[in-house]
TIVEX-6158 format. One record per residue (C-alpha): residue number from 1; chain; x, y, z. Coordinates in steps of 0.05 Angstrom, whole numbers, plus 32768, in hexadecimal, padded with zeros to 4 digits. Layout:
BEGIN
> NUM; A; X; Y; Z
...
***
This chain:
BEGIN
> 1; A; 8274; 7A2D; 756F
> 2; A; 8241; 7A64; 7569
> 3; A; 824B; 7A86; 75B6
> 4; A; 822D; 7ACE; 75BB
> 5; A; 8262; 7AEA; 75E1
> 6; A; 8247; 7B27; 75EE
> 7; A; 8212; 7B0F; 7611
> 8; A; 8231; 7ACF; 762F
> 9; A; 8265; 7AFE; 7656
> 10; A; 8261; 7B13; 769B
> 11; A; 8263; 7B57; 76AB
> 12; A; 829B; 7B3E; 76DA
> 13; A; 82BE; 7B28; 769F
> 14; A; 82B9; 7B62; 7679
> 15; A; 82D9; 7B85; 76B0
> 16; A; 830F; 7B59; 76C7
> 17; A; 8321; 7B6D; 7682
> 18; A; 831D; 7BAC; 7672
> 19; A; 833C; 7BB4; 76BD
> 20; A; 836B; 7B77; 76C1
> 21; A; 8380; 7B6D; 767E
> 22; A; 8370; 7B24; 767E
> 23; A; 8330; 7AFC; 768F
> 24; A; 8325; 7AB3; 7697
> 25; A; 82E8; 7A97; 766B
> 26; A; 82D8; 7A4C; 7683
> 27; A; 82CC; 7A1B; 7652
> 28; A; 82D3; 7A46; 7610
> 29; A; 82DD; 7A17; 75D2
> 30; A; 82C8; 79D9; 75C8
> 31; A; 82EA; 7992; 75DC
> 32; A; 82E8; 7976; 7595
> 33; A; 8307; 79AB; 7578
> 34; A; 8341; 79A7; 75B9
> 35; A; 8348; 7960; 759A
> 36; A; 8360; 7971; 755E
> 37; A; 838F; 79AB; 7580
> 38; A; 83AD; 7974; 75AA
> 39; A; 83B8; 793B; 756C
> 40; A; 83DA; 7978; 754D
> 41; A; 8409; 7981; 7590
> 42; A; 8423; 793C; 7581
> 43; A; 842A; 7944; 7538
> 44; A; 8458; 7985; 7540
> 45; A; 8480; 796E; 7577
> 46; A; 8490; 792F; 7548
> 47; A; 8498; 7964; 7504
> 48; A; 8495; 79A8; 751C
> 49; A; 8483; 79E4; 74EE
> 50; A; 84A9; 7A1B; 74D5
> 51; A; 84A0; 7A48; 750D
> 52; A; 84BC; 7A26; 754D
> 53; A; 84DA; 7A2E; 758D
> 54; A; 84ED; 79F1; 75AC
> 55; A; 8521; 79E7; 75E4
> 56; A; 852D; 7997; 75DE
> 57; A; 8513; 7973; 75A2
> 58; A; 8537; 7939; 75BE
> 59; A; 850F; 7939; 7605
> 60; A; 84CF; 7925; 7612
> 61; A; 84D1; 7942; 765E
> 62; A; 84E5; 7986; 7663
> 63; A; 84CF; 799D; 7627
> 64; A; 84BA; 79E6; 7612
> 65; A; 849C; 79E7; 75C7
> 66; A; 8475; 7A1D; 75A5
> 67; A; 8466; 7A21; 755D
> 68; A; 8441; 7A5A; 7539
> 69; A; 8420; 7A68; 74F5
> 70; A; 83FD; 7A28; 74E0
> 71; A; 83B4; 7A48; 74D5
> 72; A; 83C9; 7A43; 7486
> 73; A; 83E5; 79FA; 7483
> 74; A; 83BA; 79D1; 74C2
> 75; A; 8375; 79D3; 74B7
> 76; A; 8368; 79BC; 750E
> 77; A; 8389; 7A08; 7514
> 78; A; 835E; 7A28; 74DB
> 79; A; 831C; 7A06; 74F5
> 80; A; 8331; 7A22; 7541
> 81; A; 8343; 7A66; 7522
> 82; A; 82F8; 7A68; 74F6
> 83; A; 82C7; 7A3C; 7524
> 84; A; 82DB; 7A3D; 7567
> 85; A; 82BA; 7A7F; 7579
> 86; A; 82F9; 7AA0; 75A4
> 87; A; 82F9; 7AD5; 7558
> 88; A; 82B8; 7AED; 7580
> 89; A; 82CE; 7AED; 75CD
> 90; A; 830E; 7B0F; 75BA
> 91; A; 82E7; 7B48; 759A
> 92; A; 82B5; 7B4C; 75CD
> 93; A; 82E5; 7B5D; 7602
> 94; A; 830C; 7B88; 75DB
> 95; A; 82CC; 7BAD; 75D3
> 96; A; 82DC; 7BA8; 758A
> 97; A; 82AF; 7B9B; 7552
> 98; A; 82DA; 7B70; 752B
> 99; A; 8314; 7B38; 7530
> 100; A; 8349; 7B2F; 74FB
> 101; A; 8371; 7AF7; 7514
> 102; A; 83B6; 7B01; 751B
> 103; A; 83E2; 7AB6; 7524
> 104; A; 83D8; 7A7F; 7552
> 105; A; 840F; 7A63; 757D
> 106; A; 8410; 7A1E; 759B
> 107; A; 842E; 7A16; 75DC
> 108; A; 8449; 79D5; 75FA
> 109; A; 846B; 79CC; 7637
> 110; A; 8472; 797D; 764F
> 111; A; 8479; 796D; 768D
> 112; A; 84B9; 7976; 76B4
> 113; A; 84C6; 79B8; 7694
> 114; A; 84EF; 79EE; 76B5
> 115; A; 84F2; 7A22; 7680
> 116; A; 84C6; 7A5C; 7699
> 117; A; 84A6; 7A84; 766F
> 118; A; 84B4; 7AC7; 767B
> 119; A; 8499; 7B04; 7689
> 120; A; 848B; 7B31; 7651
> 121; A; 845F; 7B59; 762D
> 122; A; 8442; 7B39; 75EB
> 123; A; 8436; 7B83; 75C6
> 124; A; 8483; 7B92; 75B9
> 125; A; 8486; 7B4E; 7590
> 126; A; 845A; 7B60; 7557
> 127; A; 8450; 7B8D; 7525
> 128; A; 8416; 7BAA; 7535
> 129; A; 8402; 7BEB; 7568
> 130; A; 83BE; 7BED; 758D
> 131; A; 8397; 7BE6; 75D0
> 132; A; 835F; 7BB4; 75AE
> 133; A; 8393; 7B7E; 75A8
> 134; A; 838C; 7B41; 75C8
> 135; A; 8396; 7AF4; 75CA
> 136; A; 8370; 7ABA; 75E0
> 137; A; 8393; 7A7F; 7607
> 138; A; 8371; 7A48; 7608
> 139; A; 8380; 7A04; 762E
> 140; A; 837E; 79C2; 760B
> 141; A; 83A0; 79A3; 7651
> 142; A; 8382; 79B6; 768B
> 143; A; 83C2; 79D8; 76B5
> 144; A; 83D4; 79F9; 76FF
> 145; A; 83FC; 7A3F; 76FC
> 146; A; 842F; 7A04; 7718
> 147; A; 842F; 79E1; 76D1
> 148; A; 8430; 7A20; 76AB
> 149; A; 83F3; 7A37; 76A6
> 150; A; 83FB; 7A87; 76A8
> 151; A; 8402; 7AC0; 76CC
> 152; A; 83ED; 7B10; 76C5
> 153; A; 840A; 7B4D; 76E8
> 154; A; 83C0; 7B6C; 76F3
> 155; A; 83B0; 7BB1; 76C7
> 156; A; 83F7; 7BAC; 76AD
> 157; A; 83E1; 7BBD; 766D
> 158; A; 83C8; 7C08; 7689
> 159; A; 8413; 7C0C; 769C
> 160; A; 841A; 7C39; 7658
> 161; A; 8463; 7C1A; 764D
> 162; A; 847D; 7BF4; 7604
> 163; A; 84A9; 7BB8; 7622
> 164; A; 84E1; 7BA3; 75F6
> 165; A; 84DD; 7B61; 75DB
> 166; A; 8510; 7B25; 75F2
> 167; A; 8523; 7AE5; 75DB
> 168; A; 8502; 7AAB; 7602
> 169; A; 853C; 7A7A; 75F3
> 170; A; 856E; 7AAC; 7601
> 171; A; 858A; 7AB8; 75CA
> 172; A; 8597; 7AF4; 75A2
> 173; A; 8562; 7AE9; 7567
> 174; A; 852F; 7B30; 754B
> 175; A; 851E; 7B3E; 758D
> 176; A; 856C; 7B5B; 7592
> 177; A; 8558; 7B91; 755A
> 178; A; 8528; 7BB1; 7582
> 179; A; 8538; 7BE8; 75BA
> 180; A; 8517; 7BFE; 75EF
> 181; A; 8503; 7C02; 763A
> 182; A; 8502; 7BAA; 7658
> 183; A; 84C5; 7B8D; 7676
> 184; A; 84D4; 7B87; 76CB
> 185; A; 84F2; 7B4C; 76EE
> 186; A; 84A7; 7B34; 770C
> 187; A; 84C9; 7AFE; 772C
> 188; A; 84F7; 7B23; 7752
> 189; A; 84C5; 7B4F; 7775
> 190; A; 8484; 7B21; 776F
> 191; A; 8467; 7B49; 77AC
> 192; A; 846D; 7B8F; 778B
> 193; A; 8439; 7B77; 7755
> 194; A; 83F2; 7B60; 774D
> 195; A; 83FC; 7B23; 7731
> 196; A; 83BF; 7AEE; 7719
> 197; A; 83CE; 7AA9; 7707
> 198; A; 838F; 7A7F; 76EF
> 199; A; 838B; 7A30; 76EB
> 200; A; 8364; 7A18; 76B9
> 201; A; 8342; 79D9; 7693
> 202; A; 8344; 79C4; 764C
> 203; A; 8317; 79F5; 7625
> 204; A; 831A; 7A32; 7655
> 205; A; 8332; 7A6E; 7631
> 206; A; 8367; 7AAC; 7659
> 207; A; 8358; 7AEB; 7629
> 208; A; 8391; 7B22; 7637
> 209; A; 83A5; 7B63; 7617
> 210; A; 83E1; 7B63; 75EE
> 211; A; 83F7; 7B96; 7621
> 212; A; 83F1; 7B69; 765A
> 213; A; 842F; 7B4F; 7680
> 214; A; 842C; 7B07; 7689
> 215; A; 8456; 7AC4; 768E
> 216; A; 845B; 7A7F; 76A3
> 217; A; 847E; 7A49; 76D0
> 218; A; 8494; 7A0A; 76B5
> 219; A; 8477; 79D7; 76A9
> 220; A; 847D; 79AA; 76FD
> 221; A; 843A; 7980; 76F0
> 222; A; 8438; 793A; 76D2
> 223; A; 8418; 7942; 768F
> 224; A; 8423; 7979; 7656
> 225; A; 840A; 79B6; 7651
> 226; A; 83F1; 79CB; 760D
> 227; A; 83CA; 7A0E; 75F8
> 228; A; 83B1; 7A28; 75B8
> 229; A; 83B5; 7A7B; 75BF
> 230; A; 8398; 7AA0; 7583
> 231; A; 83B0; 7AE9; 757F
> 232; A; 837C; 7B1F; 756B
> 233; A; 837D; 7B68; 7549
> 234; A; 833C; 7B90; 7563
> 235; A; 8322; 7BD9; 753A
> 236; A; 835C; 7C01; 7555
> 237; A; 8394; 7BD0; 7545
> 238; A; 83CC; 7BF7; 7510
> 239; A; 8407; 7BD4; 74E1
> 240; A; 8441; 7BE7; 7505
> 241; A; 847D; 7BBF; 74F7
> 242; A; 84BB; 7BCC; 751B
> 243; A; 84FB; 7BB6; 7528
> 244; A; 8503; 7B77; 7554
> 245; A; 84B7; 7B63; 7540
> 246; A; 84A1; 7B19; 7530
> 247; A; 84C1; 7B15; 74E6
> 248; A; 848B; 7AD9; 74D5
> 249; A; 845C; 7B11; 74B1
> 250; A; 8488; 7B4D; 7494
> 251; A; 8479; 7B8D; 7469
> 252; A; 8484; 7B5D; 742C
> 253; A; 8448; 7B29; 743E
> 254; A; 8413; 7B5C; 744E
> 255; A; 83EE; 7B94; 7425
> 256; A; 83E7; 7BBA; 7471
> 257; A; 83FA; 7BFB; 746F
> 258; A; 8428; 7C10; 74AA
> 259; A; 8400; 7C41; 74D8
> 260; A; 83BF; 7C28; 74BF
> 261; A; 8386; 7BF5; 74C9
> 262; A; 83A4; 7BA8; 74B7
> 263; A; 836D; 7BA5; 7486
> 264; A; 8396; 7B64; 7461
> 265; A; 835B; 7B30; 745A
> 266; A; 8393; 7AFA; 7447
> 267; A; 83C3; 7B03; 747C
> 268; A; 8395; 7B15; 74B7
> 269; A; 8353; 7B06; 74A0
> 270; A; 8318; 7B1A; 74C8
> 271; A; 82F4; 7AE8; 74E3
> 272; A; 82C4; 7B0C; 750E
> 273; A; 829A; 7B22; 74F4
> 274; A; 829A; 7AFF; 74B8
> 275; A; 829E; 7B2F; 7483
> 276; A; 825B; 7B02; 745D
> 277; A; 823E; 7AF3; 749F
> 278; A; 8250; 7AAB; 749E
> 279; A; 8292; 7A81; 74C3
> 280; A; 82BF; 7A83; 7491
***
C-alpha cells in the first residue's frame, strides 16, 4: 500500500488527534491483506502462539483471545507490519518522522462474550517512555461499540498521569510488580467523562496515543470480532523498562539503552521510513 498519509489526512483528523488522542481513519489497509489476518485468527485459535491470553480454549461462544509477537514467525503479520502502510499513518499523526514498530497484538472476541475489556492506559505496560507513541487498531470484522469495538475517554492522554498496569484475567501476573497511582473506574461514573466510542468496518483503522484511556464491551453481536493493532515508537520514544512491564522484550533481547532512543534495528525495526527508501 503506498498511501501518502500526510497528505491523505484531514486537517480534522490531525486534530481529533493531537486533541482527542484517537482518530478514526476509514478504510485504511487493504482487504487482501485483512484476509490473511483473518485465516491467521482461525489458525491461532486452533494452535495459539507463545504469547496468549485466552479465557476458554474450550468455547467457541464467549471467547476472549489475544495473542502477541508473531511479526518474526507469520509472514500475514510481517507483510501487515511492512506493506500495509499504517508504519506511515502512525508517524504522520504522531507528527513524527519515523516508525519503529513495536509488537502486534491480535484481538478476538466471538460472539457471546461478556468479558469487558477494561479501562486502562496502554503506556504503563511497556517499556518504553514518550508522547510520540502510538498504536493502530485496525478492524478485520466490521463491529458496533456493542460487539466490542472501542471506546476513548477524550484528551485523556493530556491528563499528565502514569496509570499502573493490571491484569486483564485477573490474576496476579508482572502487572503485580509495578506500583503506582490505578487508572479510574469509567464505568462507574460514565457521565463525569468524555467518552467516544466509534463503530467501524473491516479495514478502518482507530489510531490512539499510548496515553489514551480506552476499553471495550464484550463481545453481544452475532459474529466475531477480530482486530490487528500494531504498536508504534515515534522520534521522542525512550527504553524505559520497569517493573510490571510486558516481559516479552527485556534488557537481555535488545541493544536499547535505557533513557535513550530504541535505536535496535532487530527488535523494533523501523519501517517508516525505510532506512534504503524501499518497504522492507
Amino acid at each position: 500500500m503506498s498511501t501518502n498519509w500526510g497528505t491523505t489526512l484531514t486537517a480534522g483528523q490531525c486534530r481529533a488527534y493531537a486533541e482527542d488522542g484517537v482518530v478514526h481513519v476509514p478504510n485504511a489497509v487493504d482487504s487482501d491483506l485483512l484476509a490473511e489476518i483473518d485465516r491467521l485468527a482461525d489458525r491461532q485459535l486452533q494452535e495459539p502462539g507463545p504469547w496468549v491470553t485466552d479465557d476458554g480454549a474450550e468455547q467457541t461462544d464467549g471467547r476472549l483471545f489475544t495473542t502477541r509477537y508473531l511479526w518474526r514467525s507469520e509472514p500475514a503479520v510481517r507483510r501487515f507490519v511492512f506493506e500495509s502502510g499504517v508504519a506511515g499513518l502512525a508517524a504522520t499523526l504522531m507528527g513524527s518522522t519515523s516508525a519503529r514498530f513495536y509488537f502486534d497484538h491480535l484481538l478476538v472476541k466471538e460472539p457471546g462474550t461478556e468479558s469487558p475489556t477494561p479501562w486502562h492506559q496502554d503506556i504503563g505496560y511497556w517499556p518504553f517512555l514518550g508522547s510520540k507513541i502510538c498504536s493502530v487498531w485496525v478492524a478485520c470484522t466490521g463491529a458496533s461499540v456493542a460487539e466490542s469495538s472501542l471506546e476513548f475517554v477524550r484528551g485523556s492522554h493530556l491528563w499528565g498521569c502514569y496509570f499502573a498496569p493490571e491484569s486483564f484475567t485477573g490474576e496476579s501476573e508482572w502487572t503485580a510488580d509495578f506500583e503506582g497511582e490505578h487508572c479510574p473506574d469509567i464505568d462507574a461514573a460514565r457521565r463525569d467523562y468524555d467518552i467516544v466510542g466509534f463503530d467501524v468496518e473491516p479495514g478502518d483503522a482507530l489510531v490512539f496515543s499510548a496515553w489514551t484511556v480506552h476499553g471495550a464491551a464484550g463481545n453481544a453481536g452475532t459474529h466475531r470480532r477480530t482486530a490487528l493493532s500494531t504498536r508504534w515508537l515515534g522520534d521522542d520514544a525512550t527504553w524505559s523498562p520497569h517493573p510490571g512491564s510486558d516481559p516479552s522484550v527485556t534488557q537481555a533481547d535488545t541493544t536499547a539503552v535505557p533513557g535513550e532512543y530504541p535505536a535496535d534495528d532487530d527488535r523494533f525495526p523501523l519501517v517508516w521510513p525505510a532506512s534504503d527508501g524501499r518497504t522492507p
